[in-house]
N, C-alpha and C positions, 0 to 999 in steps of 0.2 A: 316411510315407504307407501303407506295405505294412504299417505294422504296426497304424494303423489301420483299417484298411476287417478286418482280420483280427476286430480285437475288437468292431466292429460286427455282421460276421457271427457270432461268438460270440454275442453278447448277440440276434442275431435269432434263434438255434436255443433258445436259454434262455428266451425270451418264448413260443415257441410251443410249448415243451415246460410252461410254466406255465399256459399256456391248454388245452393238453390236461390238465392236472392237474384244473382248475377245472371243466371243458368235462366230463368223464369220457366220452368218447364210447363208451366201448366197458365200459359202466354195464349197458347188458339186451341186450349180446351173449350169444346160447348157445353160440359155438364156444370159447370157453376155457372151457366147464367150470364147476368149481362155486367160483373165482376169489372170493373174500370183495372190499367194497366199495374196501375198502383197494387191494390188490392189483393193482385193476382204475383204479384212480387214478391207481397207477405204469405200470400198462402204457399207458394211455391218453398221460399225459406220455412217456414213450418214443416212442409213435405221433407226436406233434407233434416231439420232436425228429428223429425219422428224415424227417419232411416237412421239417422246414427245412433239414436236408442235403442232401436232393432238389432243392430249390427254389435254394441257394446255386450245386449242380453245374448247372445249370441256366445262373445267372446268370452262371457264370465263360465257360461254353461258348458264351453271348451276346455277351458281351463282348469274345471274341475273333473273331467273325465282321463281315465287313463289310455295311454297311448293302444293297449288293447281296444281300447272300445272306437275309439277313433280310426282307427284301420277298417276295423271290424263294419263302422257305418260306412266307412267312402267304399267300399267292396259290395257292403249291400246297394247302395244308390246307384254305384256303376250299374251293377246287372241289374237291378231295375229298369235303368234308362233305356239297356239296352233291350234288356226283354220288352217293353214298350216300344220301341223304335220297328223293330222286326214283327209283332203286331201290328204295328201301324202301316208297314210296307202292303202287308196281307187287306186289312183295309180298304185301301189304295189301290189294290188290284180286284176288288170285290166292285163291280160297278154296280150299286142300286140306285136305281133310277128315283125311289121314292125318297133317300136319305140324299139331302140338298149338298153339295159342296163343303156350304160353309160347318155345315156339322158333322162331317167327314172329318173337317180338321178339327177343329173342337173336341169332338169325342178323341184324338189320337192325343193332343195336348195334356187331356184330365186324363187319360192313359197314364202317359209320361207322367205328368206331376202324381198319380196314385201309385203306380209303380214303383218310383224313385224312392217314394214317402216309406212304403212299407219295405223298401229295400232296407233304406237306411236304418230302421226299427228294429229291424230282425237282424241287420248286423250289428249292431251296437249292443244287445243285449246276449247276441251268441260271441261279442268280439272277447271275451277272457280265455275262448278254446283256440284262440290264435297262437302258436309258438315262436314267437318272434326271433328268436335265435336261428330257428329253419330257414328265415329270410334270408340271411347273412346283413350285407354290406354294414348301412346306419345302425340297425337293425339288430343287429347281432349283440351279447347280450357281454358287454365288454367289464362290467363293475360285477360285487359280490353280489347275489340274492340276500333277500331279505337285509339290508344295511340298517333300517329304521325299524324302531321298535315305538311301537304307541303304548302308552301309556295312558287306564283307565284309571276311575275314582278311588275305586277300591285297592286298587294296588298300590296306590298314592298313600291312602289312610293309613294302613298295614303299618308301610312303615318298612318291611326287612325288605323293599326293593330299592332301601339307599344303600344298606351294606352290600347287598349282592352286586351292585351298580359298583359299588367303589372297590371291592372282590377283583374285576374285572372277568369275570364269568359272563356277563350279558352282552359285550360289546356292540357295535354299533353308535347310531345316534338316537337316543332317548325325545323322542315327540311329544310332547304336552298341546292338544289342538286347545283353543281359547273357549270353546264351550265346556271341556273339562273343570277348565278353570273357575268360569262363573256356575260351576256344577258344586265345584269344594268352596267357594265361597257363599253360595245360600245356605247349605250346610253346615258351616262355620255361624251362619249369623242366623242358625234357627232356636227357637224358642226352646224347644227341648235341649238341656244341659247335657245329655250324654251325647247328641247329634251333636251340638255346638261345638264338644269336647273332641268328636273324632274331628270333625272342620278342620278345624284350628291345627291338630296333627297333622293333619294332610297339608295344611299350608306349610308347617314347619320342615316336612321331610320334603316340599317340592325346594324350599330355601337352601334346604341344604344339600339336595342334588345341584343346585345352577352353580352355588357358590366351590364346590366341589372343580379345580382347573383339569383337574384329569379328565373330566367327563365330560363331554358333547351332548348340552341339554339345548333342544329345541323347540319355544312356542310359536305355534303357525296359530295363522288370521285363519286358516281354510275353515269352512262353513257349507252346509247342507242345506238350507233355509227349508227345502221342500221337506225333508225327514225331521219329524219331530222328537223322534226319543233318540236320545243320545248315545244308547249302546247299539243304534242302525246307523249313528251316525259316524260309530268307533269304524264300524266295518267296511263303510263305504272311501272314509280315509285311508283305511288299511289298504283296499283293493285301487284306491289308484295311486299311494306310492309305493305298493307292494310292500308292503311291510310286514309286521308281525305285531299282532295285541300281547300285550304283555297286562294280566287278571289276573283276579283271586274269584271273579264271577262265575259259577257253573254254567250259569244258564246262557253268558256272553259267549263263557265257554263255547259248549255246544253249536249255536246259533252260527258264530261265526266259522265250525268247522264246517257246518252245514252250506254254507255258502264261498270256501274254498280259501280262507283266510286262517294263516298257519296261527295259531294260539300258545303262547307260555304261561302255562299258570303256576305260580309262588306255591302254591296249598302241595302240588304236584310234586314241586319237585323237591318241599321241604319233605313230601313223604318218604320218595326215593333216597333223602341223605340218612334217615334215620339206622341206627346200627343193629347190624344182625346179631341177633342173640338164640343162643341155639340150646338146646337143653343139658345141662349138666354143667355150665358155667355158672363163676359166682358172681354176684355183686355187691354193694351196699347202697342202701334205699331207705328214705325214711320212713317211716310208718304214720301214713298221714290218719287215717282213721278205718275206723270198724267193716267190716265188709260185709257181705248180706246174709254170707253162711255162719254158722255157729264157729265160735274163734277163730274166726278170719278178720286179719288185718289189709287195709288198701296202700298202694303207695302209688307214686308218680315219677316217671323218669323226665330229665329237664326237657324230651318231645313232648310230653305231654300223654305218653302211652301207660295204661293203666298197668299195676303191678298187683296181683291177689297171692297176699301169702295166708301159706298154714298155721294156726298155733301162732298167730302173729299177733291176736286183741290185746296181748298183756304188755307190747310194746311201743302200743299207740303212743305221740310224741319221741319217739326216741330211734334212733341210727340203728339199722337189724344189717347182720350181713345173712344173705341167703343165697339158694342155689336154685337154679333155673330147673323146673320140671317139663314145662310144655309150653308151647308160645301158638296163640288163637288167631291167626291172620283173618279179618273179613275186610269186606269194601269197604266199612266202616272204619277201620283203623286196627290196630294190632294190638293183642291182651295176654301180659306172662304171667303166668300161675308157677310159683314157685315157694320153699319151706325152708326153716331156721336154717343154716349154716350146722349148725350142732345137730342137729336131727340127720341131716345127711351123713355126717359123720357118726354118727352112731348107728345106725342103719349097712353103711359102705358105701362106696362112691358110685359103685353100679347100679345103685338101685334110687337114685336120683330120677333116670327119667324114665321108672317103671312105675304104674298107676297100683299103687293100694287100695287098700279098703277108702281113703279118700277120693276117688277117681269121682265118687258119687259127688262128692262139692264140686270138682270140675265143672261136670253134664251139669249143674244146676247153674256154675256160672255161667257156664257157655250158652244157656236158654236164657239166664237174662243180659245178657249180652244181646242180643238179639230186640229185647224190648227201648224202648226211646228211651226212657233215662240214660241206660249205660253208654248210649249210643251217643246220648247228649257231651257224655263225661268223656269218652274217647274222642270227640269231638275237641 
């Protein structure tokens, strides 16, 4: 495909460069001089092919903007024209004897051409506030929103956006743009073994989303040439097939809400699945290691949410059943603090999620919960 539309455009600079051949336009120019008929053949042909170079940069630079912004410019260059033509009138009816004719017209002209310019600028950069659906007819907004989903590096590496893809939760078409791709393969082929290590995953999980028939994987040629970082160049794709970025990135995150580009991020909504646990329910957890307070045991549940039991150190290595006392919600992730199974029961069952003379390990977890390690380990 890329190599067609390539020698198409070749053969459209060749045609127009033959037509300037035949055309001679620049046959009874006087500023080249005393240019023999010949000469003036070839320059002309040159002339036509530098227009079709113009004309192609042109086409590429269309091609990449969305139907917003495209509106959005022929809207501003109208009223530009127009507000320049209606100064121009005024002009025209200004007779100064000291401003010559010919620069009556002249100054209306770079009107019109400055005009038009800055029309066009200031709509194309306000065109994404266009509601294209308010138009009706072409225009009117006939397929689903958001149908394409992009697909960043980091969501790649991960890894669970193949199950969730094959879930059928994401729907859509899954977009892979080609600078992504040569993004996971320097990654794949860098020097450091744990980068090398995530590469090489991300290669793996993009093979097995394509080869996947349920799913609608799509790698596009589109390219940004002018944007150099590639998470400016996630968002600029995004906003001209309307799409949606699908990240595990904060900061893509952010950036891209900031600039009107709907975002899914994996981190988000693995958080949201995680199950509510409330105080005075049991469970069983294993008792991975020692905790910070004096006989306190840690565990982990298969999210990855920290579990702080009481009287727990002496069953480090081994399966504890226990009872939920209180559960720590921060933006940092969520922490249950809970005690033996047997101690609740010797105690009573009411008095599970009532704070004892322990209450004081709590307030000491819950401070260093707050400090970067813990935060690291909820993480």
């Amino acid at each position: 495909m890329k190599l067609d539309v390539l020698i198409i455009r070749l053969a459209f600079i060749g045609l127009l460069a033959v037509v300037g051949f035949l055309l001679n336009p620049l046959a009874f120019t006087t500023w080249l001089g005393d240019l023999d008929f010949t000469t003036r053949k070839v320059a002309s042909a040159g002339l036509g092919a530098v227009i079709g170079l113009l004309i192609i940069a042109f086409e590429i630079r269309v091609r990449q903007a969305s139907l917003k912004t495209l509106i959005g410019a022929a809207i501003g260059s109208i009223l530009g024209i127009v507000g320049a033509f209606l100064i121009g009138i005024l002009i025209a009816f200004q007779k100064v004897e000291a401003v010559p004719a010919e620069m009556q017209t002249f100054l209306t002209i770079s009107l019109a051409f400055f005009m038009g310019y800055v029309g066009l600028m200031v709509g194309a950069a306000k065109g994404d506030f266009i509601d294209l659906s308010a138009l009706g007819g072409i225009f009117a907004d006939k397929t689903p929103q958001h149908d394409f989903r992009v697909l960043d590096t980091s969501v790649i590496i991960d890894g669970r956006i193949a199950d969730i893809a094959e879930t059928g939760f994401l729907g859509g078409s899954l977009v892979i743009p080609n600078f992504i791709l040569t993004e996971l393969q320097q990654v794949a082929d860098s020097a450091d073994s744990s980068k090398r290590q995530r590469g090489r995953r991300g290669l793996d999980m993009l093979q097995r989303l394509r080869s996947n028939t349920k799913l609608d994987v799509q790698i596009i040629e589109t390219d940004f040439p002018s944007v150099k970082e590639v998470d400016l160049k996630l968002i600029e794709l995004a906003k001209s097939l309307d799409a949606i970025i699908v990240t595990n990135d904060f900061n893509l995150n952010k950036v891209a809400q900031l600039r009107g580009v709907a975002v899914l991020n994996i981190n988000e909504l693995a958080n949201a699945l995680k199950p509510v646990v409330l105080p005075g329910e049991a469970m069983r957890v294993f008792v991975l290691k020692e905790g910070k307070e004096y006989n306190q045991g840690v565990a982990y549940l298969d999210d990855g949410t920290m579990v702080v039991i009481d009287n727990a150190r002496k069953l480090i290595g081994k399966t504890a059943d226990i009872a939920v006392t209180s559960v720590l919600q921060t933006t940092a992730g969520k922490m249950i603090f809970g005690r033996l199974w047997e101690e609740k029961e010797e105690q009573g069952g009411d008095s599970v999620a009532i704070h004892d003379s322990r209450s004081l390990g709590f307030k000491r977890a819950t401070r260093d919960l707050r400090q970067s390690t813990i935060i690291e380990q909820v993480k």
